[in-house]
C-alpha positions as CSV (number, residue, x, y, z in Angstrom):
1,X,186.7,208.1,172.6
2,X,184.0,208.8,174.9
3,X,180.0,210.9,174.4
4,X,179.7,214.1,175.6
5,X,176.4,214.8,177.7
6,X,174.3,216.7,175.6
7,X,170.6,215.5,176.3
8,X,168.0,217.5,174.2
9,X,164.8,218.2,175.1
10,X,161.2,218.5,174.6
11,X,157.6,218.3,175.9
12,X,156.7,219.2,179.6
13,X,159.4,220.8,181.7
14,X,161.2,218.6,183.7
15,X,159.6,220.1,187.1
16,X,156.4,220.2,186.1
17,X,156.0,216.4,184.1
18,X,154.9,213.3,186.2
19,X,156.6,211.1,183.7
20,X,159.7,211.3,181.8
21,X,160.2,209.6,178.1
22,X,163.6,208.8,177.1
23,X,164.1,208.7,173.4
24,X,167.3,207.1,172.1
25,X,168.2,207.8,168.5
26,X,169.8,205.0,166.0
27,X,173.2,205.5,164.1
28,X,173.1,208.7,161.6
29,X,169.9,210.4,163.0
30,X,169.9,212.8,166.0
31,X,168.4,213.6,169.2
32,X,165.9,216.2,167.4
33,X,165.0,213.5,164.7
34,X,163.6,211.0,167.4
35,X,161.7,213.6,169.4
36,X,160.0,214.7,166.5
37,X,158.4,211.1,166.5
38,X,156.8,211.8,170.0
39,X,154.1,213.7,168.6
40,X,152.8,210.3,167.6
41,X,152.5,208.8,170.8
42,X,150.5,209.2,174.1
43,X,152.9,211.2,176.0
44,X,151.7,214.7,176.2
45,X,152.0,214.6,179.9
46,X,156.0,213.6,179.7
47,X,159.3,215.5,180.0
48,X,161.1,213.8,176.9
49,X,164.6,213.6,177.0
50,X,166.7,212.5,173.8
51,X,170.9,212.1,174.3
52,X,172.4,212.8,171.3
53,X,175.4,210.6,170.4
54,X,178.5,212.1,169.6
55,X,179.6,212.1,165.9
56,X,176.0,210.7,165.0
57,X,176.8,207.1,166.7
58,X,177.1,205.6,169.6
59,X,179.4,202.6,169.1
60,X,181.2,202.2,165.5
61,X,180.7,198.7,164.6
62,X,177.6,196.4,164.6
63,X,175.9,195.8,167.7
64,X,176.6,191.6,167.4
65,X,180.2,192.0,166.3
66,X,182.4,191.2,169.3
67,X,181.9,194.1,172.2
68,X,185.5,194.8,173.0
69,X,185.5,196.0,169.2
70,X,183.2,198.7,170.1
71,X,184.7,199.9,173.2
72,X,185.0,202.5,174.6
73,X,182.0,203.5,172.8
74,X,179.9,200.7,173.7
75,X,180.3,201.5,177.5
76,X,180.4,205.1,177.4
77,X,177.3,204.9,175.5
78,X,175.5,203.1,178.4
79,X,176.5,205.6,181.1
80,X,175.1,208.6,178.6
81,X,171.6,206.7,179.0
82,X,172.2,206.1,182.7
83,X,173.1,210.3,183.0
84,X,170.0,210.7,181.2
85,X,168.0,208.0,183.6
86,X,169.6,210.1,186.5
87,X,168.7,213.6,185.0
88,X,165.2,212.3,185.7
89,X,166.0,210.3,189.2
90,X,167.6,214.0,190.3
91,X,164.3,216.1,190.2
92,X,162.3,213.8,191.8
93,X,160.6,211.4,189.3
94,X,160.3,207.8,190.6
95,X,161.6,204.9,188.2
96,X,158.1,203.9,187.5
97,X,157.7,206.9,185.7
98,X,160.2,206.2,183.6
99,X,159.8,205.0,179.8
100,X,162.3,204.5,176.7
101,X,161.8,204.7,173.2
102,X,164.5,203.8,171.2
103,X,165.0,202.9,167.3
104,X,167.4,200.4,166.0
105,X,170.9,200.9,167.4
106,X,168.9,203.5,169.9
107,X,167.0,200.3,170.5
108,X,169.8,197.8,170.9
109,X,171.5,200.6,173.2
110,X,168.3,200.8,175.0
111,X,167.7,197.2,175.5
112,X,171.3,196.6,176.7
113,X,171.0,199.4,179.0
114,X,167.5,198.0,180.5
115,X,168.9,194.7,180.9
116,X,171.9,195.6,183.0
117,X,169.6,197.8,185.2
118,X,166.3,196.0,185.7
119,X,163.8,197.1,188.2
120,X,160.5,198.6,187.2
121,X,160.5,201.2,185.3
122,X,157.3,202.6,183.1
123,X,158.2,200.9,180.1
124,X,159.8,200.7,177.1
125,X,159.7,200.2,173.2
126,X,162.7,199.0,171.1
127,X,161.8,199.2,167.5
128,X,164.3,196.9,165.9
129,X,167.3,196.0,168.3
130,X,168.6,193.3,171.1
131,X,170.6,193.3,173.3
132,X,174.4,193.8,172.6
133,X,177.4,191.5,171.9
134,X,178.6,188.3,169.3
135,X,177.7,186.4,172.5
136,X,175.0,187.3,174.6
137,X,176.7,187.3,178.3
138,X,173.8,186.8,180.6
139,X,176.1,187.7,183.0
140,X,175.5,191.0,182.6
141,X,171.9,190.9,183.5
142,X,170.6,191.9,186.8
143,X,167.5,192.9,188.6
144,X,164.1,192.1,188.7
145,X,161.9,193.9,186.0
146,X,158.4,193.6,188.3
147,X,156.1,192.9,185.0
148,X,157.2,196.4,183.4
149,X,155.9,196.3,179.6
150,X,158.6,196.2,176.9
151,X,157.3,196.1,173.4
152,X,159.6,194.7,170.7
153,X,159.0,195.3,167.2
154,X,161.1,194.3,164.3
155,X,161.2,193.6,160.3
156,X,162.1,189.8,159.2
157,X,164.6,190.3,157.6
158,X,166.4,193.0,159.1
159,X,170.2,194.2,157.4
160,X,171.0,195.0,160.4
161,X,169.5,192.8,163.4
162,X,169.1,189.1,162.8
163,X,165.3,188.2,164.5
164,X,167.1,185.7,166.3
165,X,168.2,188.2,168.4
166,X,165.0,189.7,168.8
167,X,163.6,186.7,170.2
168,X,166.7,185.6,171.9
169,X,166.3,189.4,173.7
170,X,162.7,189.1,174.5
171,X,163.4,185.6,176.3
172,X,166.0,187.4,178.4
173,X,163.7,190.1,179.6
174,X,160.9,187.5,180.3
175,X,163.4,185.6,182.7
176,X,163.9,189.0,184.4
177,X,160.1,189.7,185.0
178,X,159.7,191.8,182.3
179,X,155.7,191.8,180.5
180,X,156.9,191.3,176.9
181,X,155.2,192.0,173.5
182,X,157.2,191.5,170.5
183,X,155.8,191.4,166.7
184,X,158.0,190.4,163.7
185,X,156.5,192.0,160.4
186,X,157.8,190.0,157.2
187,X,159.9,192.2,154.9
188,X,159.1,195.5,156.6
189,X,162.3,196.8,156.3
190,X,164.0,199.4,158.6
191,X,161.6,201.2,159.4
192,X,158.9,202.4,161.9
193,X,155.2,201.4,161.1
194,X,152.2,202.4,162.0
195,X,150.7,199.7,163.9
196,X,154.0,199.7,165.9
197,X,152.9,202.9,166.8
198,X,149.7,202.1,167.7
199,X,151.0,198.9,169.7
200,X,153.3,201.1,172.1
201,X,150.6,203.4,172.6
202,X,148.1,200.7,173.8
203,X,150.7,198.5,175.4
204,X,153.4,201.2,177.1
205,X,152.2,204.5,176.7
206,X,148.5,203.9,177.7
């Protein structure tokens, strides 16, 4: 199975925006869910764009059980953000002016996206996610993020995403010349906070 392109959308028109904001959703919410949190964040001059996953999911199994398992999900998944990337790319808006907002497996997709496609972009926030696979295969990493700011923020513990691979994720981006902040609240569960809010404001969307 494969995503069908359906990218909502909100804020500025495309044509008339300077900066685009990319909002990927996590497993069971929707495109409209994760725009509605854009109202909290500095980005009343962006075109937001959300994909919404077909089904409600973009890859059935967790994102650290082996990747094949989620195929062809995992990969058509990917491409949907790239589309989305381009949607932007095609009217005219430089990669610079690019951001990403993405929520736990909207982060993880998110982060593996970024990782296979570095170059510098505005920047992005992942809000409990890493990068994607059992293994991590740093093979699949390429490109040269020039110091764009990625903010991570997680919960310790997470159900979901082991910190380990927060950290293991935020070393990877480092090595690609990416200006990483990551902050690990204790027992926060799965969730967005407020200060993580306030951190991607001051530290991306600034």
């Amino acid at each position: 199975m494969s995503h069908v392109l359906d990218i909502k959308t909100g804020g500025k028109s495309l044509h008339e925006a300077g900066k685009v904001l990319i909002m990927i959703h996590g497993r069971g919410g929707s495109a409209q869910d994760i725009l509605s949190l854009s109202q909290h964040l500095n980005v009343e001059d962006h075109a937001l764009l959300a994909p919404q996953a077909t089904n409600g999911t973009w890859y059935p199994f967790s994102f650290i059980a082996p990747v094949e398992q989620n195929e062809p999900w995992l990969s058509s998944a990917i491409e949907t953000v790239g589309k989305t990337v381009q949607t932007a790319l095609d009217v005219g808006i430089e990669a610079e002016n690019i951001y990403f907002f993405g929520f736990s497996q909207g982060a993880c997709l998110t982060l593996e996206f970024l990782a296979r496609n570095a170059q510098k972009f505005g920047g992005a926030v992942a809000i409990i996610g890493g990068v994607i696979g059992e293994k991590i295969n740093r093979e699949n990493y390429k490109g040269d993020f020039a110091q764009t700011p990625i903010f991570l923020g997680t919960s310790n513990p997470d159900f979901h995403v082991p910190v380990e691979r927060v950290y293991a994720t935020a070393n990877i981006l480092k090595e690609m010349n990416a200006d990483v902040t990551e902050k690990v609240y204790a027992n926060f569960g799965h969730s967005i906070n407020q200060e993580e809010i306030e951190l991607a404001n001051s530290i991306v969307f600034k």
